[in-house]
N, C-alpha and C positions, 0 to 999 in steps of 0.2 A: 438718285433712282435706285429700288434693289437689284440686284445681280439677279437678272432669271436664271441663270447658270448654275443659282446655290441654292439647291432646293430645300435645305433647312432655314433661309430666310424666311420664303415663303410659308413651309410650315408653322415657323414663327409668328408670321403674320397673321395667319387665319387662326393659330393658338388664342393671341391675342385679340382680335375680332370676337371670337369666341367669346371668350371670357370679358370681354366687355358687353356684349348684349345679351349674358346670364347676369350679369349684374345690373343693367338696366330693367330687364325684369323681374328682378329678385325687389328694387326699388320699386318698382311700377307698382307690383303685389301686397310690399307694406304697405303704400301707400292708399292702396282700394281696400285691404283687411280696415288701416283707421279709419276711412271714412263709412265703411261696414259696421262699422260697433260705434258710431258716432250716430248713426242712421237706425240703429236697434235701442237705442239706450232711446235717444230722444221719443222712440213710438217704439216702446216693449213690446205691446201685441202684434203689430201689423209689421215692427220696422224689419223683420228677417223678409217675409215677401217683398218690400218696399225696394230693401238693400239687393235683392237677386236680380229685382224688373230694372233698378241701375246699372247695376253689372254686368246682365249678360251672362248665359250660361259659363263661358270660356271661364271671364273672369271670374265669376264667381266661385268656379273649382279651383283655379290658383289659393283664393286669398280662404278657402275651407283647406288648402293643404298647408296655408301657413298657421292658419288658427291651428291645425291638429298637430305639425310641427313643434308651434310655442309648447302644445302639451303635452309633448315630449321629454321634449326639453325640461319643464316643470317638473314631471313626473322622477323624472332623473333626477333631480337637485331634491324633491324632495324625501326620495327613497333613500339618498346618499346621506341626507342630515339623517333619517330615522336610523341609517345605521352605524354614523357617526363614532360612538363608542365604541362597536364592534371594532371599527375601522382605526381610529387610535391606538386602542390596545393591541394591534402588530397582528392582528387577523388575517384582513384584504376582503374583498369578493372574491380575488379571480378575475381572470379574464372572464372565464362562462359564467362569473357571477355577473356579470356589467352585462350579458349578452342575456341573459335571464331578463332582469331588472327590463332590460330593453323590449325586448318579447313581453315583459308583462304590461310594458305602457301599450301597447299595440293594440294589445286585447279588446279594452274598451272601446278603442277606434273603431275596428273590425265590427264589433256586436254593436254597436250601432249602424254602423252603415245597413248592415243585413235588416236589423230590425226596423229601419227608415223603409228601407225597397222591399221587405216582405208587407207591410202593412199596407205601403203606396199601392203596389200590385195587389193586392186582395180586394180593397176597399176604397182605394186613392184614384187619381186621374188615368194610373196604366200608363201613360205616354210620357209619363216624366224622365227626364234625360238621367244619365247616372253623375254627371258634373252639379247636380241639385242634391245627390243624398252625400255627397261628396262636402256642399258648403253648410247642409244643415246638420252634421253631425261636427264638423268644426267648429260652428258657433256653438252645440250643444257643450262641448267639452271644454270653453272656456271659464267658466267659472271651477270647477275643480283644478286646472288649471291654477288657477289665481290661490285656490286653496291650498296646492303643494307647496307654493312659492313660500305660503306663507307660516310655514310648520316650526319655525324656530320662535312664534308667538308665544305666550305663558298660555299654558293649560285652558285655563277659565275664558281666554280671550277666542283659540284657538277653537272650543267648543262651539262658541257661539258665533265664529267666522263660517265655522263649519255648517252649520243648522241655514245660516244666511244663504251659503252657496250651494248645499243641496237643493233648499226650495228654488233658488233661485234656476236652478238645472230641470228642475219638474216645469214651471212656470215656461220657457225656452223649448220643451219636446212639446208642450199644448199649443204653445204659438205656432210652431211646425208642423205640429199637425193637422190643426184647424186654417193656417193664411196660406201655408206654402203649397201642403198635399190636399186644400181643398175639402177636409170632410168637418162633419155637421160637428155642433159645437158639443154637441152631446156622444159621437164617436166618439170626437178629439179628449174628450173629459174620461170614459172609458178606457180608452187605448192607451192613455199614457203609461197607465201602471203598466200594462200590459207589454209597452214597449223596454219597461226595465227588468220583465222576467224574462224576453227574448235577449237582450245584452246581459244578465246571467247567466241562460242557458246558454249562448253564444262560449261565451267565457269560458265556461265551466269545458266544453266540448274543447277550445283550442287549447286551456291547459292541458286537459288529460292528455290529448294530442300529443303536445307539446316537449312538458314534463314527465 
């Protein structure tokens, strides 16, 4: 039995508790992110609405905060390969270089989310939850994602990884904006560009901000 008398058992115990049901949700979240990109891949057009009416708003905002996590993560490894020889030859970042680096993965995040909820609000349903611009801008940023990861490719390969997973990034904002935000196929086809000069101007505002 524990000692009710020892109040850092106790503590202990609910530490523990803790940290074990962060971890069954952290499991729970990979788990509905796979079957989220399992569910998009099999129906490119439709599968990002398919995967949400699954999920459930709640979830659906966990497994958009793991997808933009991984591209973190990614963005990280692969800012860290491009500066690679800097970093050999006895340079560093820096701490505030790593905190830079970090602030510049965000960026992206951030200017899309905005430009997901300014477009949904202007022209979109209006009553969409903020846990929806939440999972469609996590799905949107996977495929670059995948890109960072893969920058230590030869040049010629890296080019045409590249070209694959931009389109592939345009194709993901039209599907979002046509099944998920509801609008005509012919907005969704307009607005796409439109939504990557609001994630530059987004950008551009948080750097100057920022730096």
């Amino acid at each position: 039995m524990p000692d009710t008398n020892n109040p850092n058992e106790g503590s202990g115990n609910k530490g523990a508790e803790s940290g074990q049901k962060a971890l069954e949700s952290a499991k729970k979240a990979l788990g509905q992110a796979v079957h989220a990109i399992k569910t998009i891949v099999t129906d490119p057009m439709n599968g990002q609405s398919k995967a949400l009416t699954e999920l459930g708003e709640t979830n659906a905002f966990s497994v958009g905060i793991v997808f933009s996590v991984f591209f973190l993560i990614a963005a990280l490894i692969g800012s860290l390969g491009y500066f690679r020889s800097f970093l050999f030859w006895g340079g560093g970042l820096g701490f505030f270089g790593y905190v830079k680096l970090l602030i510049s993965s965000l960026v992206p995040i951030v200017g899309l989310f905005v430009g997901y909820l300014l477009i949904d609000k202007a022209l979109g349903k209006k009553d969409t939850h903020w846990q929806v611009y939440v999972f469609t801008t996590g799905v949107t940023v996977l495929p670059i994602a995948i890109l960072f990861l893969l920058f230590w490719f030869p040049y010629q390969a890296i080019t045409a990884i590249g070209v694959f997973c931009l389109s592939l990034t345009v194709l993901i904002v039209y599907s979002a904006l046509s099944t998920v935000y509801s609008l005509s196929t012919q907005a969704a086809f307009w607005l796409t560009p439109v939504l990557f000069l609001v994630v530059a101007l987004v950008s551009r505002v948080f750097y100057f901000m920022i730096f």
